[in-house]
VOVEX-60402 format. One record per atom (N, C-alpha, C, O): residue number from 0; x, y, z; residue in one letter. Coordinates in steps of 0.1 Angstrom, whole numbers. Example, Ala and Ser with C-alpha at 12.3 -4.5 7.8 and 13.67 -1.06 7.14 Angstrom:
2
+-----+-------+-------+-------+------+
!  nr !    px !    py !    pz ! rest !
+-----+-------+-------+-------+------+
!   0 !   132 !   -57 !    78 !    a !
!   0 !   123 !   -45 !    78 !    a !
!   0 !   132 !   -33 !    78 !    a !
!   0 !   142 !   -33 !    85 !    a !
!   1 !   128 !   -22 !    71 !    s !
!   1 !   137 !   -11 !    71 !    s !
!   1 !   129 !     0 !    79 !    s !
!   1 !   134 !    11 !    80 !    s !
+-----+-------+-------+-------+------+
This chain:
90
+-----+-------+-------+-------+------+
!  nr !    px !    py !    pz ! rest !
+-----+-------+-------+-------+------+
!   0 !    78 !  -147 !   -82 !    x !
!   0 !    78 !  -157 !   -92 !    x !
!   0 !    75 !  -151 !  -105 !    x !
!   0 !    64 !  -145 !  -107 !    x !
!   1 !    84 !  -154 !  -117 !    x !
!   1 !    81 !  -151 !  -132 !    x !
!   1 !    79 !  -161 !  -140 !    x !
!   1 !    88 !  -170 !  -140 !    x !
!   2 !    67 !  -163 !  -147 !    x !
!   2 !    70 !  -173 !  -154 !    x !
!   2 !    77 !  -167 !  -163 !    x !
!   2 !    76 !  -155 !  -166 !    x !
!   3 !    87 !  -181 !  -173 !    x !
!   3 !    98 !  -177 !  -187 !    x !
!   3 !    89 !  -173 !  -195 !    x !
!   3 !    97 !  -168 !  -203 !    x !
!   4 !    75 !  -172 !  -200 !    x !
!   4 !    68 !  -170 !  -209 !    x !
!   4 !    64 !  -150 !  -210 !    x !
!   4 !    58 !  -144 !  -219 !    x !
!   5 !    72 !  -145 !  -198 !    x !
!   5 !    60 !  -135 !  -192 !    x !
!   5 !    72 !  -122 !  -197 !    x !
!   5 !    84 !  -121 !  -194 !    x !
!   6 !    65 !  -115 !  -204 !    x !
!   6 !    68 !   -99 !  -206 !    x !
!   6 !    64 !   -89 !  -194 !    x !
!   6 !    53 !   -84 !  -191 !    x !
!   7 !    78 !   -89 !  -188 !    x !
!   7 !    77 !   -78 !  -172 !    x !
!   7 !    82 !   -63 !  -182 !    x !
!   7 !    91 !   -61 !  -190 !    x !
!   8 !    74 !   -54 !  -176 !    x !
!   8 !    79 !   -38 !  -175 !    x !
!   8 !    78 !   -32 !  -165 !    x !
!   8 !    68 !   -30 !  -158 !    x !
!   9 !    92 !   -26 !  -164 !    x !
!   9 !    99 !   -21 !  -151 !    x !
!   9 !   104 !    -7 !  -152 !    x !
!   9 !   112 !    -4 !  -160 !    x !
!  10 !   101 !     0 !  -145 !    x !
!  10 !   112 !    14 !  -147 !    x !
!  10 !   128 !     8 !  -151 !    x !
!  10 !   132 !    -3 !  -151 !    x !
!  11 !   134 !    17 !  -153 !    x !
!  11 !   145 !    13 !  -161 !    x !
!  11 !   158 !    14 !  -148 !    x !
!  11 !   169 !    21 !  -149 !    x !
!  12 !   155 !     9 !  -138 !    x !
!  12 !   167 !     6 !  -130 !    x !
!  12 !   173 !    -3 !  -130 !    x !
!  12 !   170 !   -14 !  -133 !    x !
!  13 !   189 !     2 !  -125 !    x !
!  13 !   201 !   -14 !  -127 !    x !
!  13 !   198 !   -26 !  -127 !    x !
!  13 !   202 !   -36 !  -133 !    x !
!  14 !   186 !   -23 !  -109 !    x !
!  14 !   184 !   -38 !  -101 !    x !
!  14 !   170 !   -47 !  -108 !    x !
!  14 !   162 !   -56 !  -105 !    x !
!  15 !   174 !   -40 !  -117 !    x !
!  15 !   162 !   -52 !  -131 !    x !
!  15 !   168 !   -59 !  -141 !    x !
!  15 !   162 !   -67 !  -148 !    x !
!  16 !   180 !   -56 !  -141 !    x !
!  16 !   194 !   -62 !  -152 !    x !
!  16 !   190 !   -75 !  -149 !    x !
!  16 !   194 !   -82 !  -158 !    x !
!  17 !   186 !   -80 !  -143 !    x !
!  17 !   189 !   -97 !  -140 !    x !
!  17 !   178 !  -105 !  -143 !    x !
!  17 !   176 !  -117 !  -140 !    x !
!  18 !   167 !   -94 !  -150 !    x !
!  18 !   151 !  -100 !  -151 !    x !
!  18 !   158 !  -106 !  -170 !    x !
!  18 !   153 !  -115 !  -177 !    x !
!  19 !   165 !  -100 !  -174 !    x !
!  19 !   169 !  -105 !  -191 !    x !
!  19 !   164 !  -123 !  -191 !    x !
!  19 !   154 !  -128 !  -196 !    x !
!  20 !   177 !  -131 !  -181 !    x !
!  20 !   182 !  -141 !  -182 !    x !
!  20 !   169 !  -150 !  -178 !    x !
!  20 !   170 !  -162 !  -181 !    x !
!  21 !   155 !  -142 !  -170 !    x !
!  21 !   142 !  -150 !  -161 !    x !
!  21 !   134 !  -152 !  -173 !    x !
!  21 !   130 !  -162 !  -179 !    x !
!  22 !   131 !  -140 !  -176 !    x !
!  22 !   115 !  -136 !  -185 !    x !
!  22 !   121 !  -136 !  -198 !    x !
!  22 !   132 !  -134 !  -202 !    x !
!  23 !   110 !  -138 !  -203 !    x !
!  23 !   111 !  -138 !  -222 !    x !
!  23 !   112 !  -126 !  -227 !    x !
!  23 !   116 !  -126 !  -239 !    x !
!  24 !   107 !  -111 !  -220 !    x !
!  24 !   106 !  -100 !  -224 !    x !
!  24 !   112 !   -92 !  -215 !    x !
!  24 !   111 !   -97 !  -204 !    x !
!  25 !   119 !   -78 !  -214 !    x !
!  25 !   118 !   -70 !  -202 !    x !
!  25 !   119 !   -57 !  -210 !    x !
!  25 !   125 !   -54 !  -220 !    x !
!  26 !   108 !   -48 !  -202 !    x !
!  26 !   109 !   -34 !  -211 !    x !
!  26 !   112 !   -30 !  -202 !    x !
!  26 !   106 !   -33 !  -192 !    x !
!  27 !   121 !   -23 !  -202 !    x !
!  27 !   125 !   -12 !  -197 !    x !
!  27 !   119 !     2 !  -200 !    x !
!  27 !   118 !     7 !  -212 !    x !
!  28 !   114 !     8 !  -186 !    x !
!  28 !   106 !    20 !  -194 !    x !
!  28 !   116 !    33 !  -187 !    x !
!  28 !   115 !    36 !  -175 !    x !
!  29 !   123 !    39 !  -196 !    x !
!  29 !   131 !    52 !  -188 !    x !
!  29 !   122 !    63 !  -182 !    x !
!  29 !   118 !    66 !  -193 !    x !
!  30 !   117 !    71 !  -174 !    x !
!  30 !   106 !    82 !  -174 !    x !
!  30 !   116 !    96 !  -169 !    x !
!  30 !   124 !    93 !  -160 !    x !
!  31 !   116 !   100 !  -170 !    x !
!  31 !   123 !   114 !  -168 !    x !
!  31 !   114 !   126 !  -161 !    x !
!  31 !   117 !   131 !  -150 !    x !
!  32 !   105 !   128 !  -167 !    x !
!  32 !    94 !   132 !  -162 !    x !
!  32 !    83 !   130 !  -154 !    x !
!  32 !    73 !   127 !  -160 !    x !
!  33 !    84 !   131 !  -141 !    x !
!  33 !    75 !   121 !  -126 !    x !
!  33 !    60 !   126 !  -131 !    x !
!  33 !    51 !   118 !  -128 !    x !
!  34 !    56 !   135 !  -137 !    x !
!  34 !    42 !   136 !  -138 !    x !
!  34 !    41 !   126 !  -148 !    x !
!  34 !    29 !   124 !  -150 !    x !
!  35 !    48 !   118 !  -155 !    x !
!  35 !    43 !   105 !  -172 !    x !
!  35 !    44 !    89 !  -159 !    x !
!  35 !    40 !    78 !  -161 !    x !
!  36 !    50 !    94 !  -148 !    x !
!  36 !    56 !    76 !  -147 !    x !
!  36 !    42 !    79 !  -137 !    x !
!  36 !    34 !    74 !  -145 !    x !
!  37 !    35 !    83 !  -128 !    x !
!  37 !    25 !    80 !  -123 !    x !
!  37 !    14 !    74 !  -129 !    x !
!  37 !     7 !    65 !  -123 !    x !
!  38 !    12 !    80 !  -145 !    x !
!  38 !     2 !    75 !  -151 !    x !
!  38 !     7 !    63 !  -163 !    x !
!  38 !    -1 !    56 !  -169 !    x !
!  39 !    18 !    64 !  -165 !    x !
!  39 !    19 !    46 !  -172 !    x !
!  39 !    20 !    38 !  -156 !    x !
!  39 !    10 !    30 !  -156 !    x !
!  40 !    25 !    37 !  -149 !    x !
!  40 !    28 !    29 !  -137 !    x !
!  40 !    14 !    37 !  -128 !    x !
!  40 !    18 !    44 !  -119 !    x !
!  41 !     3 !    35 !  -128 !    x !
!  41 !    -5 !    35 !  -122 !    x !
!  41 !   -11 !    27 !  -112 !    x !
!  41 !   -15 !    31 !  -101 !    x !
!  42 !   -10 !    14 !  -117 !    x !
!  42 !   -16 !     0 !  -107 !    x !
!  42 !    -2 !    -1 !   -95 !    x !
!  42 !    -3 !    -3 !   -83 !    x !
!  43 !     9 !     2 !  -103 !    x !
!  43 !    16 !    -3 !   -98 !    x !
!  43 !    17 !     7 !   -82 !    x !
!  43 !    19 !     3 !   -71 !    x !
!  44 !    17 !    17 !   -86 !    x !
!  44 !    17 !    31 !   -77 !    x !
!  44 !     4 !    32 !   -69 !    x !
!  44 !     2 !    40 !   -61 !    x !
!  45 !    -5 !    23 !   -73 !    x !
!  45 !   -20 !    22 !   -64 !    x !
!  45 !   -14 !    11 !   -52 !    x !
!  45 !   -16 !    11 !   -40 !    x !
!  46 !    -6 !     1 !   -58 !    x !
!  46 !    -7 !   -11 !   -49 !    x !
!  46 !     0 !    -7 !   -39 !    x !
!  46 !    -2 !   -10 !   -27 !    x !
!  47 !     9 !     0 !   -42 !    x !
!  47 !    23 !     3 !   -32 !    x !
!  47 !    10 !    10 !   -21 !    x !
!  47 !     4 !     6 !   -11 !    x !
!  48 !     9 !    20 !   -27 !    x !
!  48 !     2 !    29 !   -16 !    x !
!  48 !   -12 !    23 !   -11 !    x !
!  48 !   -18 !    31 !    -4 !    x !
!  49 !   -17 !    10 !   -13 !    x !
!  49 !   -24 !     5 !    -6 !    x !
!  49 !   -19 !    -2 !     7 !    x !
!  49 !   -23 !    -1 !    19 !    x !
!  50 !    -8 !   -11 !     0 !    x !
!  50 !     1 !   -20 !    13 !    x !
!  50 !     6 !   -10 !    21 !    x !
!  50 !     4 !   -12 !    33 !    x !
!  51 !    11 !     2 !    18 !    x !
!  51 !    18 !    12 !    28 !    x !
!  51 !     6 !    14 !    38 !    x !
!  51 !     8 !    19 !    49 !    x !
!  52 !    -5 !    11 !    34 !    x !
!  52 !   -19 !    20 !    42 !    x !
!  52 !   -25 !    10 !    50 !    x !
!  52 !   -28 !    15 !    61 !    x !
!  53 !   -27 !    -6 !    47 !    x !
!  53 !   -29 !   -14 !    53 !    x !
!  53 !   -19 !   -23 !    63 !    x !
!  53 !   -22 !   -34 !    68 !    x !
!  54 !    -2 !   -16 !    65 !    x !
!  54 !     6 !   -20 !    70 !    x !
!  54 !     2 !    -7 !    79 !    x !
!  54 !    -2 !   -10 !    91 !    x !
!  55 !     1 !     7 !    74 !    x !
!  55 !     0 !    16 !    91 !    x !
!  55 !   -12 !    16 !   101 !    x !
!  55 !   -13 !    19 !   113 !    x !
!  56 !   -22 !     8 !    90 !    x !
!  56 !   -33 !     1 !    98 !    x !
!  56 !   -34 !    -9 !   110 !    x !
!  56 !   -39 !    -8 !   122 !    x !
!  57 !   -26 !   -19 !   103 !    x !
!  57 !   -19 !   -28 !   113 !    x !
!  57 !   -13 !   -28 !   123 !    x !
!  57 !   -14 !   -35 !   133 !    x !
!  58 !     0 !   -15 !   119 !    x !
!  58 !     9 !   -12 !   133 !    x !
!  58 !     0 !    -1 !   144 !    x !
!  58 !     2 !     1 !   156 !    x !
!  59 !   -10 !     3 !   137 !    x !
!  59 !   -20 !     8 !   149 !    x !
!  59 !   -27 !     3 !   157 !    x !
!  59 !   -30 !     7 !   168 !    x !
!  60 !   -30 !    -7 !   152 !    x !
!  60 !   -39 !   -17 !   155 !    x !
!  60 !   -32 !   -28 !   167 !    x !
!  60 !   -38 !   -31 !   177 !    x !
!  61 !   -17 !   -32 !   164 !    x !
!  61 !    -4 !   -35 !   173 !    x !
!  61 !    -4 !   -27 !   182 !    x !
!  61 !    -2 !   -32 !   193 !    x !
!  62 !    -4 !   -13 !   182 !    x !
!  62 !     0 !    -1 !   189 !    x !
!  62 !    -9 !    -8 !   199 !    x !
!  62 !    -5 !   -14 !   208 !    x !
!  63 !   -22 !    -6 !   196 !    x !
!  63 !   -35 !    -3 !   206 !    x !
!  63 !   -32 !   -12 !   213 !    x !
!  63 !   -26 !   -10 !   223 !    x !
!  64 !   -36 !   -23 !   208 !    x !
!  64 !   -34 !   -34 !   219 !    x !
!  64 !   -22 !   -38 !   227 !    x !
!  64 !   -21 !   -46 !   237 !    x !
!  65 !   -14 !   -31 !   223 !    x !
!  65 !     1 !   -32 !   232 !    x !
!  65 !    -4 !   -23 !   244 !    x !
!  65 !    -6 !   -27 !   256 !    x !
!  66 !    -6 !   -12 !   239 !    x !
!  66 !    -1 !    -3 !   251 !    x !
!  66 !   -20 !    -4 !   263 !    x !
!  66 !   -21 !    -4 !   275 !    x !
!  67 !   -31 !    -5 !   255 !    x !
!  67 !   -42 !    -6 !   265 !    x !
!  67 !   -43 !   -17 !   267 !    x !
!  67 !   -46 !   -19 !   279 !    x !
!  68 !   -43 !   -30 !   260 !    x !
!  68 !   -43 !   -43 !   264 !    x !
!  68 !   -60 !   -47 !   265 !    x !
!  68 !   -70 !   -44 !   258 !    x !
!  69 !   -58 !   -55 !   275 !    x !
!  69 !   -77 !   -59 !   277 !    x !
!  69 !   -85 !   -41 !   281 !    x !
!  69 !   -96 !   -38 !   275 !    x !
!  70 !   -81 !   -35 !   286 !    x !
!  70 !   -90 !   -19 !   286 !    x !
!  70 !   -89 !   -18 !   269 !    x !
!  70 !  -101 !   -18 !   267 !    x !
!  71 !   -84 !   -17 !   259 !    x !
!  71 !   -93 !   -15 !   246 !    x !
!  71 !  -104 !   -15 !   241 !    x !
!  71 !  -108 !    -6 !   233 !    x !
!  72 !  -114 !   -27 !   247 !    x !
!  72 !  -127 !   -27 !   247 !    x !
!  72 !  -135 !   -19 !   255 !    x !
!  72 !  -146 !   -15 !   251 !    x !
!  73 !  -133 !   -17 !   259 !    x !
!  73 !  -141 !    -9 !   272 !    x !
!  73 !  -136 !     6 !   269 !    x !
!  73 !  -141 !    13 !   277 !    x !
!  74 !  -128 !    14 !   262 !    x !
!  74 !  -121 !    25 !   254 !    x !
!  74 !  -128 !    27 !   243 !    x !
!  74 !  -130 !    38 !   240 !    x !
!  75 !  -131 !    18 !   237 !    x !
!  75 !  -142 !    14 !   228 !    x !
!  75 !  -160 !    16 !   225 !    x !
!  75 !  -168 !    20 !   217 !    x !
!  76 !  -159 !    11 !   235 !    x !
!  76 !  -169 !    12 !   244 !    x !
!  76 !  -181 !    26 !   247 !    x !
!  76 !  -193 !    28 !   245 !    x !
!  77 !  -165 !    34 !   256 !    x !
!  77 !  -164 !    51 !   259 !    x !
!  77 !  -166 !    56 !   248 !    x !
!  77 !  -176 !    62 !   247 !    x !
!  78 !  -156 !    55 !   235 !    x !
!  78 !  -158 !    58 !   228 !    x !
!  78 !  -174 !    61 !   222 !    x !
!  78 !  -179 !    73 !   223 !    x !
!  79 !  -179 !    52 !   217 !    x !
!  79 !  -192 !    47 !   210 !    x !
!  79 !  -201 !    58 !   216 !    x !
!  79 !  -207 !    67 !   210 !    x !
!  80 !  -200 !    56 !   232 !    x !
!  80 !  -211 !    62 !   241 !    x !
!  80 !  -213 !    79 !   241 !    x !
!  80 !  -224 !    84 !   243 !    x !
!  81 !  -203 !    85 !   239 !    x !
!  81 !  -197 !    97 !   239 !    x !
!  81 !  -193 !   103 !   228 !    x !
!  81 !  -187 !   113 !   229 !    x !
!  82 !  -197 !    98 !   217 !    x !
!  82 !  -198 !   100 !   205 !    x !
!  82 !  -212 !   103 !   195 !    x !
!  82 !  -220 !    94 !   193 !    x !
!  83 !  -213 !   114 !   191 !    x !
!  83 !  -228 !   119 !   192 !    x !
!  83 !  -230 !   117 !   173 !    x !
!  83 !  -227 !   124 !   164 !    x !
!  84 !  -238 !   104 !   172 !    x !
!  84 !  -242 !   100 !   159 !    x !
!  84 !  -251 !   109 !   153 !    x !
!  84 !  -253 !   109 !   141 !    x !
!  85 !  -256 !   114 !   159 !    x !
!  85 !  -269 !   123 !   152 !    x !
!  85 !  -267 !   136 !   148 !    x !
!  85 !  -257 !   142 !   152 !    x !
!  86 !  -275 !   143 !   140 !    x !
!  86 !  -272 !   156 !   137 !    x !
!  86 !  -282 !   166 !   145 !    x !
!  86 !  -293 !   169 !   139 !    x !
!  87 !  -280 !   173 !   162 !    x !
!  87 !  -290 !   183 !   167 !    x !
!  87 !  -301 !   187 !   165 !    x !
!  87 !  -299 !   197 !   173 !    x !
!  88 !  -311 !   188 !   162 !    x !
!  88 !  -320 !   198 !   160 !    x !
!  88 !  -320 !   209 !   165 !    x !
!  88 !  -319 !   211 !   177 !    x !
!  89 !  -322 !   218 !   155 !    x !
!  89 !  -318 !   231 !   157 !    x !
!  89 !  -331 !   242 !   157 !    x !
!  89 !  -329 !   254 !   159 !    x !
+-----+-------+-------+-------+------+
């Protein structure tokens, strides 16, 4: 959703041609150079790669429970117990 009041900036691709006729503004920003577009387009390149990280989160999280089912907890469990929190003394 855009509101008509709202000045959007986009990389300068075709499939943004159609933002003219929504928004009151559209910049087009051309970048040629990939080391400048990471840092004007920063948030935007944070969010992507957040959702990308909290979607592989999820399909692991799907994974697990598909394939161990109710044994998850108790794998869990193993885990915890067998896992050595402390650091040795030496």
């Amino acid at each position: 959703m855009i509101v008509k009041k709202a000045t959007v900036t986009t990389y300068g691709k075709t499939a943004y041609t159609t933002l003219k006729g929504i928004c009151k503004l559209h910049k087009a920003i051309i970048i040629t150079d990939k080391t400048k577009g990471s840092k004007i387009f920063y948030w935007v390149h944070t969010a992507i790669s957040n959702t990308k990280k909290n979607y592989l989160n999820k399909f692991c999280c799907k994974y697990n429970w598909r394939y161990f089912g109710i044994k998850l907890f108790f794998r869990l469990v193993v885990a915890v117990i067998l896992t050595v929190w402390y650091k040795p003394c030496t």
